[in-house]
Backbone as numpy.savetxt, mean C-alpha at the origin, in Angstrom:
# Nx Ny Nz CAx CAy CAz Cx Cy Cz
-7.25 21.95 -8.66 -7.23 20.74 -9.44 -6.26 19.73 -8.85
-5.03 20.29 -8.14 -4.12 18.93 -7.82 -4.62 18.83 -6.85
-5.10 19.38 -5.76 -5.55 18.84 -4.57 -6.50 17.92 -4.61
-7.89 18.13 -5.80 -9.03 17.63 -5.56 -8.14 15.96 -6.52
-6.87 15.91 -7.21 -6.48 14.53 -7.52 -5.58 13.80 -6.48
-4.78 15.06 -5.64 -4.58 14.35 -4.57 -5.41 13.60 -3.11
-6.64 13.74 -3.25 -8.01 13.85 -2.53 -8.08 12.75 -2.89
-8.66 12.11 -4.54 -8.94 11.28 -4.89 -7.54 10.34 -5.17
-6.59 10.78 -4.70 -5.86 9.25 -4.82 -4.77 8.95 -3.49
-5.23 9.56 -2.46 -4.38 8.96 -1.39 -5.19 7.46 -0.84
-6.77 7.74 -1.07 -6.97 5.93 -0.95 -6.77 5.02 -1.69
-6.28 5.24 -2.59 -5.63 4.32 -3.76 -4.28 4.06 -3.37
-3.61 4.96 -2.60 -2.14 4.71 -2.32 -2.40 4.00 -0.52
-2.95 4.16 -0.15 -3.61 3.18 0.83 -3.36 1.80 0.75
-4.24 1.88 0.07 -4.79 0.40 -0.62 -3.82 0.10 -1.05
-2.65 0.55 -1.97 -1.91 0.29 -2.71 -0.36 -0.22 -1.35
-0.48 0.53 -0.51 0.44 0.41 0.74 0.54 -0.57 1.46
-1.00 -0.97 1.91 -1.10 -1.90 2.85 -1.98 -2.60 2.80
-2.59 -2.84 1.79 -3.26 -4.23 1.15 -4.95 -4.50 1.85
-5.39 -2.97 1.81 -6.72 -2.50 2.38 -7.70 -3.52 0.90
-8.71 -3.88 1.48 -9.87 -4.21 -0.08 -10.66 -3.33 -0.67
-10.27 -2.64 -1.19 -10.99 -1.70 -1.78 -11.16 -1.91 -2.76
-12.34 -1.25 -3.35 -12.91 -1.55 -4.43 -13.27 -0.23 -4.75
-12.83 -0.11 -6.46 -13.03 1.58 -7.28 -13.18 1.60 -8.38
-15.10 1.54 -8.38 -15.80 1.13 -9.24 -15.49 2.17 -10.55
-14.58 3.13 -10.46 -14.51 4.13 -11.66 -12.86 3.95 -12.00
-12.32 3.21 -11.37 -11.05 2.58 -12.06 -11.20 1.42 -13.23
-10.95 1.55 -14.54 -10.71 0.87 -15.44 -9.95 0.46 -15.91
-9.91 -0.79 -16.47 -8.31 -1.73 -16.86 -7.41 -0.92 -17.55
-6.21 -1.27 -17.26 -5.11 -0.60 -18.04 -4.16 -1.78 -19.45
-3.02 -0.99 -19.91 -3.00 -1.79 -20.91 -2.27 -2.97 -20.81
-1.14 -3.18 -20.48 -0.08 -4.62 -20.04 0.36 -3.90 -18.48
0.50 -5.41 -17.97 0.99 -5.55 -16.58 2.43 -5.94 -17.01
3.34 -5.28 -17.46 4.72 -5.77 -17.92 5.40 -6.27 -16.63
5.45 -5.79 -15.31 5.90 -6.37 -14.57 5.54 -6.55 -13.27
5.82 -7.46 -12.35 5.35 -7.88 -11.16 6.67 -8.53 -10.12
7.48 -7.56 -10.05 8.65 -7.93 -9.86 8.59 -8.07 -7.83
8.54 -9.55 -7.87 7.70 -9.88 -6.38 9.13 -9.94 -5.62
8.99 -9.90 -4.46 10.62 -10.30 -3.70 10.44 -11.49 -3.17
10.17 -12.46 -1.88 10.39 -13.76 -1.68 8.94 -14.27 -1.57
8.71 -15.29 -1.83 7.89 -16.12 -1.70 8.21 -16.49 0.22
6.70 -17.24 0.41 6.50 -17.49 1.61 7.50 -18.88 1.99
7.87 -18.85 2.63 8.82 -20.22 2.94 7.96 -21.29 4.10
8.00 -22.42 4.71 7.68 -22.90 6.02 8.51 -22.46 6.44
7.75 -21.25 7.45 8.46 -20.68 8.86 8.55 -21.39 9.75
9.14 -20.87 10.82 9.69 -21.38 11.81 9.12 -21.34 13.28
8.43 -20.06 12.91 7.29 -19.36 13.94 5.79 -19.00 13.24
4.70 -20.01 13.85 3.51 -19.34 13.27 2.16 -19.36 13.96
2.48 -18.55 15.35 1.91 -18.32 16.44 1.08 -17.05 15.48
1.70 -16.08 14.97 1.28 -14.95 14.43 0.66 -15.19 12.64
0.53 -16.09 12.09 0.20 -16.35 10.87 -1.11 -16.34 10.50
-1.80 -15.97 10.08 -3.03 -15.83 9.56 -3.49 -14.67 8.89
-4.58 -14.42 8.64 -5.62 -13.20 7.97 -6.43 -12.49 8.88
-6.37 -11.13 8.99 -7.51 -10.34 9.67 -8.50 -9.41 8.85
-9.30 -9.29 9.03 -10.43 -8.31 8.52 -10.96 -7.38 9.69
-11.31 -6.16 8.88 -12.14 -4.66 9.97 -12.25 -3.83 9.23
-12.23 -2.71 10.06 -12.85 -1.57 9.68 -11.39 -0.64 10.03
-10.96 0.61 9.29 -10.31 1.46 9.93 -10.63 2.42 9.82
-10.44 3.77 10.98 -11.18 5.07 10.89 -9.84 5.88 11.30
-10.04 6.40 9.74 -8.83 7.79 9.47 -9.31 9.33 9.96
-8.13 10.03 10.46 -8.58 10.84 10.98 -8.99 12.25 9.82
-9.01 11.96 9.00 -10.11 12.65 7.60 -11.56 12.26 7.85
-11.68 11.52 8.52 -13.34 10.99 8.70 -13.79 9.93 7.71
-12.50 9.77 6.88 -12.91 8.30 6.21 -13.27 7.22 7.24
-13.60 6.30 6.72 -13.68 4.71 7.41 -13.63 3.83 5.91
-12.45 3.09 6.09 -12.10 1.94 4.90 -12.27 0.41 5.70
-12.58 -0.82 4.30 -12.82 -1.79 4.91 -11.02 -2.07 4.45
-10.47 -3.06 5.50 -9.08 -3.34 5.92 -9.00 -5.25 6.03
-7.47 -5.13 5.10 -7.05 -6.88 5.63 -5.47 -6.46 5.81
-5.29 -7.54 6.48 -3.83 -7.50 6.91 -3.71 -9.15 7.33
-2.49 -9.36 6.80 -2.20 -11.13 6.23 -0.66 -11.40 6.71
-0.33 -12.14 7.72 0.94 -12.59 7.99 1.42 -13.91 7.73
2.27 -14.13 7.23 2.48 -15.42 6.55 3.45 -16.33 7.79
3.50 -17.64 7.39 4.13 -18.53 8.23 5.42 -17.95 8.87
6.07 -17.27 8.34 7.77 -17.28 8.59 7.34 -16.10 9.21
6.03 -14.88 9.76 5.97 -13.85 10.52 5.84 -13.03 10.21
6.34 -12.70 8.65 6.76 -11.03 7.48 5.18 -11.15 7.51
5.08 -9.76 7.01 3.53 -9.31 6.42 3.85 -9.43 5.15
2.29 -9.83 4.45 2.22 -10.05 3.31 1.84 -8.69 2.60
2.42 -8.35 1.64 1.78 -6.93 0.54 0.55 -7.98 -0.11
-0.38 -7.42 0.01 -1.64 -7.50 -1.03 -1.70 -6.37 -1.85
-1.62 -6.46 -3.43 -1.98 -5.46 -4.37 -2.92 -5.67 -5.45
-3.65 -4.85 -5.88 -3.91 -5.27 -7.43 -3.23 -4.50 -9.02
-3.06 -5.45 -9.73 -2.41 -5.18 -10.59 -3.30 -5.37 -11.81
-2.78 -4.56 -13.07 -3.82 -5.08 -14.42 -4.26 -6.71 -14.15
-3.46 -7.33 -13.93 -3.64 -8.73 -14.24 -4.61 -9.51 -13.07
-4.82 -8.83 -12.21 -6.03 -9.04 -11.01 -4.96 -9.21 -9.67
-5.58 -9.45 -8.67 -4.79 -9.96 -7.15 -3.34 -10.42 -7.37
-2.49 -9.53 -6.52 -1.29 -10.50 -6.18 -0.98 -9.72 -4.77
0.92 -10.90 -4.60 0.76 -10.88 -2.76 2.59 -11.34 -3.31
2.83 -10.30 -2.49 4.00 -11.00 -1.78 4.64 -10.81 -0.55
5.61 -11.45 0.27 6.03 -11.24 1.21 7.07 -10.50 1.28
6.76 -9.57 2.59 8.31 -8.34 2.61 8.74 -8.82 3.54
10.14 -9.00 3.08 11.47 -9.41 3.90 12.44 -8.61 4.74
12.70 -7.64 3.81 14.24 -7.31 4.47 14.09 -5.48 3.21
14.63 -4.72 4.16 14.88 -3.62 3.48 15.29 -3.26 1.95
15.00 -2.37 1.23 15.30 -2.49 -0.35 14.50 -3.48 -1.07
13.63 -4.18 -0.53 12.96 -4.85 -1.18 12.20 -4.37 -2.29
11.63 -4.56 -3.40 11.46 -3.41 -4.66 10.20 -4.75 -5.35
8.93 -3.88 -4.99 7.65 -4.49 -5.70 7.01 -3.52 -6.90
7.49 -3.83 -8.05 6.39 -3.00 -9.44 5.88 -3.58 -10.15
4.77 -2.92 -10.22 3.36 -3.59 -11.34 2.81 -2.11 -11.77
2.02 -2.77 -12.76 1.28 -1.78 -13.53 -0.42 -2.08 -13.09
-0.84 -1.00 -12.36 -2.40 -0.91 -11.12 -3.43 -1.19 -12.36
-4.72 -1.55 -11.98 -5.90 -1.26 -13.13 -5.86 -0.05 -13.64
-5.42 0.90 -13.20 -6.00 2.37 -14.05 -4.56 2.63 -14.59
-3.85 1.70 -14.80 -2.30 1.83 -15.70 -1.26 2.67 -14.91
-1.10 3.03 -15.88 0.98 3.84 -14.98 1.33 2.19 -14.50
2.12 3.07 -13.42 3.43 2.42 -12.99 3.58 2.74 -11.37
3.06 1.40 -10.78 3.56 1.63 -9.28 4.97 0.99 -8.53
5.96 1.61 -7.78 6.84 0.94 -7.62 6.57 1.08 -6.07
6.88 0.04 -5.34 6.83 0.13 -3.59 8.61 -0.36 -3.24
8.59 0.80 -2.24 10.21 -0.22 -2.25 9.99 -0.35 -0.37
10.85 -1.57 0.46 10.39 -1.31 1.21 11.85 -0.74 1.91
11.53 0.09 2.85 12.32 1.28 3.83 12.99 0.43 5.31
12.11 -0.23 5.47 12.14 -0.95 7.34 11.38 -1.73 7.43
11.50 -2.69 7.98 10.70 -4.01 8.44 11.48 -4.24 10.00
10.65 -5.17 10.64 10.85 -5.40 11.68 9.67 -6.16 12.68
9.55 -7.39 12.53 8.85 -8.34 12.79 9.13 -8.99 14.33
8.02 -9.43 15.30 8.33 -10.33 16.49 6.85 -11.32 16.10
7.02 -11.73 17.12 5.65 -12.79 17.27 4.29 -12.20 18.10
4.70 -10.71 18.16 3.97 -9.60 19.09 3.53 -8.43 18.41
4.21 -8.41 17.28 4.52 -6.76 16.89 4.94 -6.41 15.00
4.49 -6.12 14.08 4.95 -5.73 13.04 4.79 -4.52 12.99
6.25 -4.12 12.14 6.09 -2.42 12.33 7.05 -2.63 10.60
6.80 -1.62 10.16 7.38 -1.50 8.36 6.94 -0.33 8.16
7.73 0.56 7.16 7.87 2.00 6.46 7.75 0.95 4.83
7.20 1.52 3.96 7.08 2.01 2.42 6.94 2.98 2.18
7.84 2.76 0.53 8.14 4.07 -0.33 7.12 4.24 -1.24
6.01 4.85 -1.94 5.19 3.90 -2.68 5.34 5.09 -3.63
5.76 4.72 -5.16 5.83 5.81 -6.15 4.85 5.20 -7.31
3.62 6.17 -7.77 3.30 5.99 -9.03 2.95 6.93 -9.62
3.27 6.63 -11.15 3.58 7.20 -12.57 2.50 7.37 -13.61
2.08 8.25 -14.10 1.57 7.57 -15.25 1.29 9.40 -15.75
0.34 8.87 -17.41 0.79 10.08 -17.88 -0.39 9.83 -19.00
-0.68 11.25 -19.41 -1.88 11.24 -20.39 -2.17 12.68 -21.13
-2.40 12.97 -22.06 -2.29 14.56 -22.76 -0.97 15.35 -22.58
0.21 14.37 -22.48 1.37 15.22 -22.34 1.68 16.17 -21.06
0.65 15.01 -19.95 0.95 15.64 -18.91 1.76 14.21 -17.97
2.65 14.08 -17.30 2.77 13.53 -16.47 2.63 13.69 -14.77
1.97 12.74 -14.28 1.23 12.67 -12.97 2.21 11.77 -11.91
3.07 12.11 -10.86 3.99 11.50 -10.00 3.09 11.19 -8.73
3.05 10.64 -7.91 2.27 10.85 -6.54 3.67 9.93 -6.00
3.87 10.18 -4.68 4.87 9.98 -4.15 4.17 9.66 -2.19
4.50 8.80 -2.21 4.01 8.70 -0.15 4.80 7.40 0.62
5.10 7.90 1.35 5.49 7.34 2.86 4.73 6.36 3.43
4.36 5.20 3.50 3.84 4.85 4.22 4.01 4.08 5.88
3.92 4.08 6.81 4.56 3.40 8.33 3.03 2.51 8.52
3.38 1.66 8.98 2.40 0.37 9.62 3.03 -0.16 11.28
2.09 -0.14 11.69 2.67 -0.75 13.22 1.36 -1.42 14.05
1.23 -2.65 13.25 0.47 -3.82 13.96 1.18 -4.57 15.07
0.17 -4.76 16.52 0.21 -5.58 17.62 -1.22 -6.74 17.63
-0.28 -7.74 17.61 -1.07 -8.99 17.78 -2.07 -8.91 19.52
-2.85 -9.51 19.10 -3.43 -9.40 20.85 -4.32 -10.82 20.60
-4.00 -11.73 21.06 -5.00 -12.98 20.45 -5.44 -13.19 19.13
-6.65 -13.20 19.04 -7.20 -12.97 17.68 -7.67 -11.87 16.86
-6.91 -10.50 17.68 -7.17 -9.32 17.39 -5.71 -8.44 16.45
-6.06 -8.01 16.00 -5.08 -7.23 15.32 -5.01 -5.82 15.57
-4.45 -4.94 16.51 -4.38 -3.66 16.54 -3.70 -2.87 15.77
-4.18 -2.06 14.54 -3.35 -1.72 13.41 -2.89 -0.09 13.42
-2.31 0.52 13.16 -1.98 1.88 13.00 -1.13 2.06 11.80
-1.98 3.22 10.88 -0.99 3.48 9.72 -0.92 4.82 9.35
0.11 5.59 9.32 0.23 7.07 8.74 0.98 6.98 7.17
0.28 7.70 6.61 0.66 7.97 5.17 0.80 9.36 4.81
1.87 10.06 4.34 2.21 10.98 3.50 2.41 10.90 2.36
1.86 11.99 1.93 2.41 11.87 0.53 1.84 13.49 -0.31
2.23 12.81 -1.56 2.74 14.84 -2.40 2.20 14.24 -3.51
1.70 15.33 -4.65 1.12 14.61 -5.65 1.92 15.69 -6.82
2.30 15.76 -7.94 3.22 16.48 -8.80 2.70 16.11 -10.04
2.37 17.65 -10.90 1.99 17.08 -12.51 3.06 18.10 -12.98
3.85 17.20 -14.20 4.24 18.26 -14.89 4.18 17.88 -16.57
4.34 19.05 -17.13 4.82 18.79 -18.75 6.03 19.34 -18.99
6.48 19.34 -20.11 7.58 19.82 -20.95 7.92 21.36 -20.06
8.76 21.52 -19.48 9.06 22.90 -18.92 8.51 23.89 -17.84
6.93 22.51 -17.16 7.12 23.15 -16.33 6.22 22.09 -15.23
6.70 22.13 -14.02 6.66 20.92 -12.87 5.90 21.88 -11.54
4.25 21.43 -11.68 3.59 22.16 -10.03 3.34 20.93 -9.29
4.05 21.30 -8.31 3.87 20.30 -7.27 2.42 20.28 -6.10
1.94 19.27 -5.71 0.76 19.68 -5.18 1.15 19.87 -3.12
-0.36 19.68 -2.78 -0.21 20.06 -1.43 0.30 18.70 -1.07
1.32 18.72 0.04 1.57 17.67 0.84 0.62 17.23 1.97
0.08 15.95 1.98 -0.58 15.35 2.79 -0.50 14.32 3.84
-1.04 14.43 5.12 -0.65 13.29 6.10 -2.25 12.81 7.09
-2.13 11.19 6.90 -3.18 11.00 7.03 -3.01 9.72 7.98
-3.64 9.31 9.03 -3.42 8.36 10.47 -4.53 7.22 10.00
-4.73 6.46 10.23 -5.28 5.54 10.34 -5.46 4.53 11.26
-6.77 4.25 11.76 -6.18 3.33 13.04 -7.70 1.95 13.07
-7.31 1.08 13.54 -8.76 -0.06 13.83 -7.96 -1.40 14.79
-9.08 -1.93 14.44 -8.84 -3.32 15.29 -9.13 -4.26 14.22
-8.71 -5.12 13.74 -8.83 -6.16 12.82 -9.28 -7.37 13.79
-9.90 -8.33 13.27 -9.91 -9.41 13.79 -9.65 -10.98 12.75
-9.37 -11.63 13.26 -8.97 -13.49 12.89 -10.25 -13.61 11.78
């Protein structure tokens, strides 16, 4: 049972990581989006050789294939794309400790914090923490993952690579099974 929920929700923590478009037609609204606690807004950068939107395909080495965006804003940071109860949002990651929570369509509580950033006009590379919560029949459900990103610009191409770990944990009142730990690669070419 935890495996086949950790199965079904590492592409949600995907998506939830690195701002893949997915769409999950058996996810249903949740109840308040109490918070959306964004870190900086986009500023006029200074450099925006690297600024724009890419779209593709990426093929994980599970044999998935997900459709993929990845969005760099004027000042160079990558943009987080998420969805939240309240539909689409975006903000820009800056600087380490950065701390993004909302409440997803299917409710709980996602918190992303970010670990590492590290931006050129060539190269984005960033670690996330991505924790979500939620809970139902007096069970509570943790999923916990790692995420690393390491995009190279190449013209109008985007060469993307992403590994995700992560652990999935239900417990109740007295007693806490943790599930199998998982690690999963991801790789494509985006384009302009």
């Amino acid at each position: 049972m935890i495996s086949n929920k950790l199965r079904r929700l590492w592409p949600l923590l995907l998506c939830v990581a690195i701002g893949f478009s997915c769409n999950f037609s058996d996810r249903g609204s949740g109840n308040e989006d109490n918070s959306d606690n964004s870190g900086s807004r986009s500023d006029s950068g200074t450099d925006d050789s690297g600024e724009g939107s890419w779209k593709g395909t990426v093929s994980c080495d599970n044999g998935n294939q997900m459709d993929a965006s990845y969005k760099i804003a004027s000042s160079g940071n990558p943009v987080y794309e998420y969805q939240s109860k309240s539909g689409p949002r975006e903000v820009e990651l800056s600087e380490p400790g950065q701390v993004v929570r909302f409440v997803p369509p299917g409710g709980g509580v996602t918190t992303v914090t970010v670990d590492s950033i590290s931006t050129s006009p060539e190269r984005i590379t960033y670690s996330l923490n991505v924790s979500e919560e939620s809970s139902g029949g007096g069970t509570l459900s943790q999923s916990r993952a790692t995420m690393e990103s390491d995009a190279t610009i190449d013209g109008s191409n985007l060469d993307v690579e992403f590994t995700i770990r992560s652990q999935n944990v239900l417990s109740q009142p007295g007693i806490v099974v943790p599930g199998d730990e998982s690690t999963i690669v991801c790789r494509g070419k985006l384009r302009k």
